[in-house]
N, C-alpha and C positions, 0 to 999 in steps of 0.2 A: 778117192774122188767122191766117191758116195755119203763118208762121210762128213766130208767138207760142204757137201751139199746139205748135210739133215741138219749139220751146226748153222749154216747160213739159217737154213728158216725158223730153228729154235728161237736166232737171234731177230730175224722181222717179227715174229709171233711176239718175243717179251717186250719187244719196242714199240711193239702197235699197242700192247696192256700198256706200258708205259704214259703212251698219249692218252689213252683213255681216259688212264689215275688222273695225270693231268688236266685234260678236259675237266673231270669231275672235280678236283680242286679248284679248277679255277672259277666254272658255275656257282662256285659256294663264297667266292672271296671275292666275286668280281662286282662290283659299281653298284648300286640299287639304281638307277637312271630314272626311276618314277618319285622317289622322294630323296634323291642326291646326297643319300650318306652312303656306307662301304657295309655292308652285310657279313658278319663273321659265323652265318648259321643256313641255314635252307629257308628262303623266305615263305611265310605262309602269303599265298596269294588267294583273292578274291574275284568275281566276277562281276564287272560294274560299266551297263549298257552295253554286252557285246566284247568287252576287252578284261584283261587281267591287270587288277593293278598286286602292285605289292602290300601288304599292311606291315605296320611295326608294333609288334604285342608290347613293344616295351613301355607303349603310352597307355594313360586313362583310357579305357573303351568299355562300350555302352554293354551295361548288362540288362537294364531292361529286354522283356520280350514279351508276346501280344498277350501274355495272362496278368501283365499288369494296366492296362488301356481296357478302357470298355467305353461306348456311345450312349448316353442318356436317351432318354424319351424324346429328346426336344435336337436331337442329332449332333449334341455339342460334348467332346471328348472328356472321360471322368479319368482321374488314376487310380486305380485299384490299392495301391499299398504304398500311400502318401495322400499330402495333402496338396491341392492344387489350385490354380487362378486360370481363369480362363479370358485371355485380350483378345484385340483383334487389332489388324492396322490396316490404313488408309492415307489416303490422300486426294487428291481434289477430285480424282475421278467418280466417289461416294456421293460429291454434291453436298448439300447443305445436310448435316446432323443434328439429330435430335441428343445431346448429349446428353441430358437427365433420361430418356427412356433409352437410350443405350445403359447407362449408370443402374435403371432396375430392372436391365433385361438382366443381371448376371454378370455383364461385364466390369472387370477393376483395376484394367490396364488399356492402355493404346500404342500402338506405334505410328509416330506419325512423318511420313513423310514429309521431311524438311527442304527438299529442292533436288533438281536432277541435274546430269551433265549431257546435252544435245549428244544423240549420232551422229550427226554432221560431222565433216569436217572442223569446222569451227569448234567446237566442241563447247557451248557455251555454255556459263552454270547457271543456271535457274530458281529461283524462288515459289517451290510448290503455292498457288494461290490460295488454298484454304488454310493453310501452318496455322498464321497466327492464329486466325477465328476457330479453331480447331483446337489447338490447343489451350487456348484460356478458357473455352467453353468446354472442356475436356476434365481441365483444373476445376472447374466455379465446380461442377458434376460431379468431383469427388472421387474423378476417375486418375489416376496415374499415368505419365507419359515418359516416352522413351521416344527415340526419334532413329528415322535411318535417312542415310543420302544414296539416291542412287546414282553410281560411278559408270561413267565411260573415261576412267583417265588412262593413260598410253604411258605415262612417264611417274618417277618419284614424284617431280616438282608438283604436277597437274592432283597428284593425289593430296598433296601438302594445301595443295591450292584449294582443295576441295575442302579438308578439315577446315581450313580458315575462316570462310564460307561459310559452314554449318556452325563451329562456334560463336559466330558474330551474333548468328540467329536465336541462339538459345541465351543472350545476355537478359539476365529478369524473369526466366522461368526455372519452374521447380520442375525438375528433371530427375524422376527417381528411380526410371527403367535407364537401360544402356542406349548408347550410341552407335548406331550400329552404319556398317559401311559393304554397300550393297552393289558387289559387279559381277555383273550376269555374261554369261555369253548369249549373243543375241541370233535371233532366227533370223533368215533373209526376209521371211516374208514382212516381218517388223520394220526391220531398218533398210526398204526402199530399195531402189537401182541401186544407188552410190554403195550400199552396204553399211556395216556402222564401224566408226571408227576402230575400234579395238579389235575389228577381224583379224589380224595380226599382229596381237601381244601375246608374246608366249608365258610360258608356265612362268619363266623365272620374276619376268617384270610384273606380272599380275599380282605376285606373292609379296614383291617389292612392294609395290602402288599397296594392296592392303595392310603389311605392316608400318608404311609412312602415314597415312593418315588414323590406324588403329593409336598410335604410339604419340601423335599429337594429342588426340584426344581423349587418349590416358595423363600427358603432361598437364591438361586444361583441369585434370580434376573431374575428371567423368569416366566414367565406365564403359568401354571398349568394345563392339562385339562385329562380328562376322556372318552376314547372311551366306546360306552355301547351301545345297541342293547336290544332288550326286553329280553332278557332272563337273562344276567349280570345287566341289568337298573335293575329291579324289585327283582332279585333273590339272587346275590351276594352283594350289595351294598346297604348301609341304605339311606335314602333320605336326610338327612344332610350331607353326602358325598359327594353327588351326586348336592348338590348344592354348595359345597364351595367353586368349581373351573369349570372353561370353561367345560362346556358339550359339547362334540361331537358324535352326535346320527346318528348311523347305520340304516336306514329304509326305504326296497326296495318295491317296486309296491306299494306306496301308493303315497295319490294327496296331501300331506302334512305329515307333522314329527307328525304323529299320535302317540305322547307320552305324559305320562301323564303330567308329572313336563316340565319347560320351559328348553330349551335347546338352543344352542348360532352354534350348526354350523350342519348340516345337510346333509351327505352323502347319498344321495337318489336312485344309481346306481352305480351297479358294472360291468355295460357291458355302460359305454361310449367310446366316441370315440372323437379322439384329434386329428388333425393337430400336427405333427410331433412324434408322437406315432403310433407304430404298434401293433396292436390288440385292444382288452377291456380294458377299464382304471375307476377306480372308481371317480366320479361326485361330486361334494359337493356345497351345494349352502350357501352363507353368507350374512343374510342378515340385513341391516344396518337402524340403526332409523334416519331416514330423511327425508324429503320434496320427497314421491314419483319423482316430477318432477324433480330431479334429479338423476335421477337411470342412468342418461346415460353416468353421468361421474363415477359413482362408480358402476355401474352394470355390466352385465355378459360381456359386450366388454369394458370397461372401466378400466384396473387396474391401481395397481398403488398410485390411488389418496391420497390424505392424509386422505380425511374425510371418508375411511373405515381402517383408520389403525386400528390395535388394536391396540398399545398405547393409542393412540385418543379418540377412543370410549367405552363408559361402558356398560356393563353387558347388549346383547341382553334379549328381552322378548322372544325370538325364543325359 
C-alpha cells in the first residue's frame, strides 16, 4: 500500500514538472499580442510609460545614443558624427512669418501643416489658413517644404479621404521634404465634453487609417512618412508600419531620439525660437550620412544644399 502510495506522488510530482515544461513552452511560442506576429524566441521587452511592450530585434533600430546630439549656443540641436539640417514646422497658429529671417536664422526646411480633420463628430477636413501663404513664401525664401495632415480619421475610407485632401493641395508646389500623416491620441482636456472622435479606434484600425493614406501618397509620387511619439510609436502602430515609410519622431527633454526602432527626422522641442517667428515654434533636427566635416554646408546654418535633399539621400539610420 505504501508503495502504491509513493508511486502515486512520483506520478503528480513529474506531471506538475510536465505542466510546467509546458507552461514555459508555451510562454515562448505563444501570440506577440502587442505587435500581432507569433514569437519563436523569449521576447525582449521594454518599458514605455508605465507598461511593457514587446520589441522585435529583427528590424532596423536606432543606434544612436546621447554622445552623438549636443545643444549649440543658441539652444538648437547639432549631431555629433554627421551632418545635419535643422527645420521646424507650423501652422496657422505661428501667425504671419517672416520667411527670409526665418531662412538666415539657420533654417532649410519647413513642415507645413496642410489642414486638419475636426474632433467633432462631424469630423470635418479642414484647409490649415496659412498653407498656401506659407508655403510659397517658404519657397520664394529658399526654404524647403514637406507637409503633414493632421488625422482624426476612424475608418480606411476617412483616411483615403484624407490623402485626397491633402494631394489636391499640393498640385504646383515643389515639395521636397515628405508627406507626413499625423494621428495623435488626444487628451480630454483638448477635445471638450463630447471627447474626440477617435476615443475609440483601436490599435488595429489606427495602423489601418496610417497605412491607407501613407500608401496613396506614396502612389501620388511623394514621399510617405509617420508622425509618432511613444505613445502612437509603441501603441497604435505595428513595427512593420512604422518602418515602411519616413519616421518622424516627437521627443521632448531628451539628449537624443531616445526611441527604440531607427527613425529619419527628429522634432526634439516644442518651445524654440526663430528669427522671424513670434513666440514657440517646434524644432527638428535632420540628420544626414556624411563626412561629419561637412556639416557646415548641410547643417543647421547651411540649407539648401543638394547633398541633404531627400530625393538624394536614403533611408537615415536616425
Amino acid at each position: 500500500m505504501q508503495q502504491t502510495k509513493l508511486q502515486n506522488r512520483i506520478r503528480l510530482a513529474l506531471r506538475a514538472l510536465l505542466l510546467l515544461a509546458l507552461a514555459a513552452v508555451f510562454a515562448v511560442f505563444s501570440s506577440d499580442a502587442v505587435n500581432g506576429r507569433w514569437a519563436y524566441y523569449l521576447p525582449t521587452t521594454i518599458t514605455v510609460n508605465g507598461e511593457e511592450v514587446v520589441v522585435n530585434e529583427a528590424l532596423a533600430l536606432n543606434e544612436y545614443t546621447e554622445a552623438d546630439f549636443a545643444l549649440d549656443e543658441d539652444g538648437r540641436m547639432t549631431c555629433l558624427t554627421s551632418g545635419w539640417r535643422t527645420g521646424i514646422d507650423v501652422s496657422a497658429h505661428q501667425g504671419d512669418i517672416d520667411w527670409e529671417a526665418v531662412a538666415a536664422d539657420g533654417v532649410s526646411f519647413a513642415m507645413l501643416r496642410v489642414g486638419f480633420r475636426g474632433y467633432g463628430a462631424e469630423g470635418t477636413l479642414n484647409l490649415d489658413e496659412s498653407f498656401l501663404q506659407n508655403a510659397q513664401a517658404a519657397l520664394a525664401a529658399g526654404v524647403e517644404i514637406g507637409v503633414y495632415f493632421f488625422s482624426q480619421a476612424t475608418s480606411v475610407e476617412e483616411a483615403e479621404e484624407e490623402a485626397a485632401f491633402v494631394l489636391e493641395q499640393l498640385e504646383g508646389l515643389d515639395i521636397t521634404f515628405p508627406v507626413a500623416y499625423d494621428w495623435e491620441i488626444i487628451d480630454a482636456e483638448d477635445s471638450g465634453e463630447g471627447g474626440a472622435r477617435t476615443d475609440d479606434v483601436d490599435e488595429e484600425t489606427s495602423a489601418a487609417c496610417a497605412e491607407a493614406f501613407c500608401a496613396a501618397v506614396t502612389q501620388a509620387g511623394y514621399r510617405a512618412a509617420l508622425y509618432v511619439n511613444n505613445q502612437t510609436g509603441y501603441f497604435s502602430y505595428d513595427d512593420a508600419l512604422l518602418q515602411s515609410y519616413f519616421l518622424w519622431y516627437a521627443g521632448y527633454e531628451q539628449s537624443y531620439p531616445d526611441y527604440y526602432y531607427a527613425v529619419d527626422l527628429w522634432q526634439y522641442t516644442e518651445s524654440g525660437t526663430v528669427d522671424g517667428i513670434t513666440g514657440s515654434v517646434d524644432l527638428n533636427i535632420y540628420p544626414i550620412e556624411t563626412d561629419p566635416a561637412d556639416s557646415g554646408s548641410t547643417g543647421g546654418t547651411g540649407g539648401g544644399s543638394a547633398s541633404g535633399s531627400l530625393e538624394a539621400d536614403t533611408k537615415s539610420s536616425l
